[in-house]
C-alpha positions as CSV (number, residue, x, y, z in Angstrom):
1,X,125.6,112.3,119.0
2,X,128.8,111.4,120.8
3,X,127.9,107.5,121.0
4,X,127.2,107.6,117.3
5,X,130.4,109.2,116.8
6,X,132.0,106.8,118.8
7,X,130.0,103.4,117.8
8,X,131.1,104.2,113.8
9,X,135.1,105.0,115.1
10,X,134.6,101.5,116.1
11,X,132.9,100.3,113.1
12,X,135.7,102.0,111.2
13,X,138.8,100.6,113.0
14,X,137.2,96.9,111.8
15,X,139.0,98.2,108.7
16,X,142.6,97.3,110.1
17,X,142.0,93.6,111.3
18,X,142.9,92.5,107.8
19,X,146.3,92.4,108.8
20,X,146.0,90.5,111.2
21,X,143.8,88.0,109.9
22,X,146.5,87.7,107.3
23,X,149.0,86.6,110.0
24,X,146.8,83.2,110.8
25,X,147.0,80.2,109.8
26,X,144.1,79.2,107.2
27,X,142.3,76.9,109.3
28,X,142.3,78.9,112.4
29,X,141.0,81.8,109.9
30,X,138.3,79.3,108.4
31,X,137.1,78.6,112.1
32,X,136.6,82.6,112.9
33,X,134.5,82.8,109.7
34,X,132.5,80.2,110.1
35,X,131.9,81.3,113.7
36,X,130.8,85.2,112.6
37,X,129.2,84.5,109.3
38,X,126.6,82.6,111.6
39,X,126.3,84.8,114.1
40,X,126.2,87.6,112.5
41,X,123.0,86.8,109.8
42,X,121.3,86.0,113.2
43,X,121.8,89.6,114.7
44,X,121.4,91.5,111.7
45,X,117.7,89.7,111.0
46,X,117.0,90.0,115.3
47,X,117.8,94.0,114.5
48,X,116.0,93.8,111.8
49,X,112.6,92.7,113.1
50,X,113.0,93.0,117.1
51,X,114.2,96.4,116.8
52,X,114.2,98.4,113.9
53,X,111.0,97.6,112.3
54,X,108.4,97.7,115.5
55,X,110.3,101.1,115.9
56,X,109.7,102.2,111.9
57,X,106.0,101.0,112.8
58,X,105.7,102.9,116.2
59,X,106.8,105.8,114.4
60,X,104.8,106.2,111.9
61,X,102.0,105.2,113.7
62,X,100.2,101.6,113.3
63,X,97.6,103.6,111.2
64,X,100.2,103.7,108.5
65,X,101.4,100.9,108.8
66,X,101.0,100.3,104.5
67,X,103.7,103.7,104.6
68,X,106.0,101.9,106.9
69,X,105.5,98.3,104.6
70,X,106.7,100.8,101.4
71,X,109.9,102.1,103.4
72,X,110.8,98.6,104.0
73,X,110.0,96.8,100.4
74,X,112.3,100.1,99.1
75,X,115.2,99.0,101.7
76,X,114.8,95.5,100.9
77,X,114.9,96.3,97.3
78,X,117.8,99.3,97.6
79,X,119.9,96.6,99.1
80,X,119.3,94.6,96.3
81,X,120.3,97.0,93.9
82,X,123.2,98.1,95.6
83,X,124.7,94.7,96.1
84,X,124.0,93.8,92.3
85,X,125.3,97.0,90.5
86,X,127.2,98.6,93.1
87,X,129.0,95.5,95.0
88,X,129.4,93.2,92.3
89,X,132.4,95.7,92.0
90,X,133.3,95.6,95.8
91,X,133.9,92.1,95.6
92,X,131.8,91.8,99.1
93,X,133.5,88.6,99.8
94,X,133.1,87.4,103.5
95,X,136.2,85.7,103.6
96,X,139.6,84.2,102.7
97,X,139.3,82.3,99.5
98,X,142.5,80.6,98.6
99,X,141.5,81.1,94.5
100,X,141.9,84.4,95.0
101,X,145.5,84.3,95.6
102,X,145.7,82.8,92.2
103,X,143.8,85.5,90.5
104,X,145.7,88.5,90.9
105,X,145.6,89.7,87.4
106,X,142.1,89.6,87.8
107,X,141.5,90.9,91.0
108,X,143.6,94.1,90.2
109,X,141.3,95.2,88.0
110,X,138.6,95.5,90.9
111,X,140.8,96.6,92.8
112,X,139.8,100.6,93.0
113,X,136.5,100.0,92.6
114,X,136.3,97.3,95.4
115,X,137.3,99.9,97.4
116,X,134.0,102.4,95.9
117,X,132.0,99.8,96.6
118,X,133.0,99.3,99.9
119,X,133.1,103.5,100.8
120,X,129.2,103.1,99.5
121,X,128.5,100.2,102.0
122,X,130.1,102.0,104.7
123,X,128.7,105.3,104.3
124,X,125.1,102.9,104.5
125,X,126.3,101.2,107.5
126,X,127.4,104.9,109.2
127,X,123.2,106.4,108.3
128,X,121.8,103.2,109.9
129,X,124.0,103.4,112.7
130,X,123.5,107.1,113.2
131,X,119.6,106.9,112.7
132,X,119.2,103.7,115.1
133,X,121.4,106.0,117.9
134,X,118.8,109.1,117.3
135,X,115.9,106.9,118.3
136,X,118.1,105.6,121.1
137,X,120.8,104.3,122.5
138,X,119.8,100.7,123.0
139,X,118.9,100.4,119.5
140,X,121.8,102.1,118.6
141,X,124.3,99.1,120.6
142,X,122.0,96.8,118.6
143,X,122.5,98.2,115.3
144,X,125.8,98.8,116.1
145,X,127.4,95.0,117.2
146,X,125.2,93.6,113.8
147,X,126.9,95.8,111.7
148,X,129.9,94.6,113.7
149,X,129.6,91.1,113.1
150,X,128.7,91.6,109.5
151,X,131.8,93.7,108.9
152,X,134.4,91.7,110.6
153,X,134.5,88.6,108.1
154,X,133.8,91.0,105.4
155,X,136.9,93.6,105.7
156,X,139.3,90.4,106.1
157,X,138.3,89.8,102.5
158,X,138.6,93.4,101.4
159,X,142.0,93.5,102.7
160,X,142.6,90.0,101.1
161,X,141.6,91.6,97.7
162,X,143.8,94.6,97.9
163,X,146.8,93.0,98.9
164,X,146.6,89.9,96.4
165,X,145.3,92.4,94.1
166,X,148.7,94.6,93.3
167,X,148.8,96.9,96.5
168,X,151.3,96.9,99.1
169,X,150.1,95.6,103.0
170,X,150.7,99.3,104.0
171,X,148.5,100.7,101.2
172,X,146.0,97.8,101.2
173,X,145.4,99.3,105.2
174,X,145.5,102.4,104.6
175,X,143.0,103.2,101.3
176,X,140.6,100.5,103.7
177,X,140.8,102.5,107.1
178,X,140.4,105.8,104.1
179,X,137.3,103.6,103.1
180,X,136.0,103.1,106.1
181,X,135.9,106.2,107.2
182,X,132.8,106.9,104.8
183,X,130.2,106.2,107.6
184,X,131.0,109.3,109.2
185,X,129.7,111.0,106.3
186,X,126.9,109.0,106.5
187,X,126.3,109.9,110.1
188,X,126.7,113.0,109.8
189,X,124.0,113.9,106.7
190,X,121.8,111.8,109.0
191,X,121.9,114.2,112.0
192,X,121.3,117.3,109.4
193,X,118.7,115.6,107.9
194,X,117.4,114.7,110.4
195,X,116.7,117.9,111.9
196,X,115.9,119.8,108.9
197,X,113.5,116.7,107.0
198,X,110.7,115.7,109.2
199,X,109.9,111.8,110.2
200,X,113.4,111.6,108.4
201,X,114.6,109.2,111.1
202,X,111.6,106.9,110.6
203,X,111.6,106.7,107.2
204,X,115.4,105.7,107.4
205,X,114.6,103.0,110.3
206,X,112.2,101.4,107.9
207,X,114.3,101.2,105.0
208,X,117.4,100.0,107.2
209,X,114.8,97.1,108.1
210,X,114.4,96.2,105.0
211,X,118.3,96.2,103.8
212,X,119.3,94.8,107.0
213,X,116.5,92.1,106.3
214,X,117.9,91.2,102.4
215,X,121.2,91.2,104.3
216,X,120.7,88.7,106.3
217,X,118.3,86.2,104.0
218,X,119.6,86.9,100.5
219,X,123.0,86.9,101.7
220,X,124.1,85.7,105.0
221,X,122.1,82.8,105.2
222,X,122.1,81.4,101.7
223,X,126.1,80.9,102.9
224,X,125.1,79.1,105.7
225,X,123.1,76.6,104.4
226,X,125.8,75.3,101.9
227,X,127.3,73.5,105.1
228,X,126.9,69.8,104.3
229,X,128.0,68.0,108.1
230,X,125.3,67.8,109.9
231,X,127.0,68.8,113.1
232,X,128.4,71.9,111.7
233,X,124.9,72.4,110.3
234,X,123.2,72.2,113.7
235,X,126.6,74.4,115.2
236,X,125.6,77.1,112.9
237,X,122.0,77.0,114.4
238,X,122.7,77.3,117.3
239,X,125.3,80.7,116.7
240,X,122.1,81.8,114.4
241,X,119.6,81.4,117.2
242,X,122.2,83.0,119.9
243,X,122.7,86.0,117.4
244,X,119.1,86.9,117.5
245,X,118.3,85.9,121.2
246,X,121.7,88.4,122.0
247,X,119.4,91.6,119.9
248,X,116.6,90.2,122.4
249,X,118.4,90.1,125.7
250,X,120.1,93.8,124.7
251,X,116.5,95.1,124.1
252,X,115.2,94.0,127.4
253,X,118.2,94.8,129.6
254,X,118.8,98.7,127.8
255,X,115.3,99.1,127.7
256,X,114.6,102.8,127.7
């Protein structure tokens, strides 16, 4: 449990680099993003199907596989329903967006329940986390730096919203870091859960499969491929392609 607990302090600190993104200069901000948003929709789908999804399969048993399949389709489609009805309030922007700056009479109107719709993601992120830890502790790294990749670009635009949306730099940081700190309450209903429900951890592994999988093609990679350059185009491949082969190499050198 003590890696879990420390893997989502981690996860939860991501909350405070708003401030800092804040302090660079756009452009230098623009190449970050452009950097993570690539790499990271290429380790959340390796996770997705390298790791989390043969172990869903593996422990359910490969005579039920159609129970695992279900698990899945209800992540995929849980994720979907979360980020329509539930996010669309969060904002969920993976970036600095100059119009926003412009929109603050707008944007304060979200602004409390960007920060409901961002406790919900984290408290998802803190379960998946905590149930990829209980199977073990490569998967756990794995699940881990994808979640870390996908949350980095993301909390620079929550901060973003809170500040241009009314609150102070000091409260924007703190009711994000207060936010953030929902995926220990995640982890923890997954480790009592888990020992009171049984196959809980399985059927949790299968349904973070499928969210992490609508993650990364519904939302991640749609992104990507509005690049029109060609040679940022083929850049992005190639951070796509090294964010699943790095879920690869972690497999085989933690292998349990």
């Amino acid at each position: 449990m003590l890696n879990a607990v420390m893997a989502v302090g981690v996860v939860s600190l991501l909350s405070l680099i708003g401030i800092f993104a804040l302090s660079l200069r756009k452009t230098t901000l623009d190449r970050i993003l452009f950097v993570l948003l690539s790499f990271s929709a290429g380790s959340i789908l390796g996770v997705a199907f390298l790791d989390l999804l043969p172990e869903a399969i593996e422990l359910f048993g490969i005579e039920k596989i159609s129970v695992t399949t279900f698990y899945v389709t209800f992540g995929f489609l849980s994720f979907f329903f979360l980020e329509r009805f539930v996010y669309w309030f969060h904002g969920h922007f993976h970036g600095y967006d100059d119009k926003n700056v412009h929109e603050k009479v707008t944007v304060k109107r979200f602004v409390y329940l960007n920060l409901i719709g961002d406790a919900i993601h984290n408290f998802v992120d803190g379960m998946i986390i905590a149930g990829s830890f209980l199977i073990s502790t490569t998967m756990g790294i794995a699940s881990t730096i994808a979640v870390i990749f996908h949350e980095l670009p993301q909390e620079i635009g929550d901060f973003g919203v809170l500040v241009y949306g009314g609150l102070s730099r000091k409260r924007a940081l703190f009711f994000n870091f207060l936010s953030a700190l929902m995926a220990f309450l995640g982890l923890f209903i997954v480790y009592y859960l888990s020992a009171n429900i049984g196959n809980f951890v399985g059927v949790l592994i299968a349904i973070g499969a499928g969210g992490f999988t609508y993650l990364a093609a519904s939302e991640l990679i749609p992104e990507i491929q509005k690049e029109e350059d060609l040679r940022r185009s083929i850049f992005q491949y190639i951070l796509f392609i090294s964010g699943v082969i790095m879920i690869w190499v972690l497999g085989i050198i933690f292998i349990e």
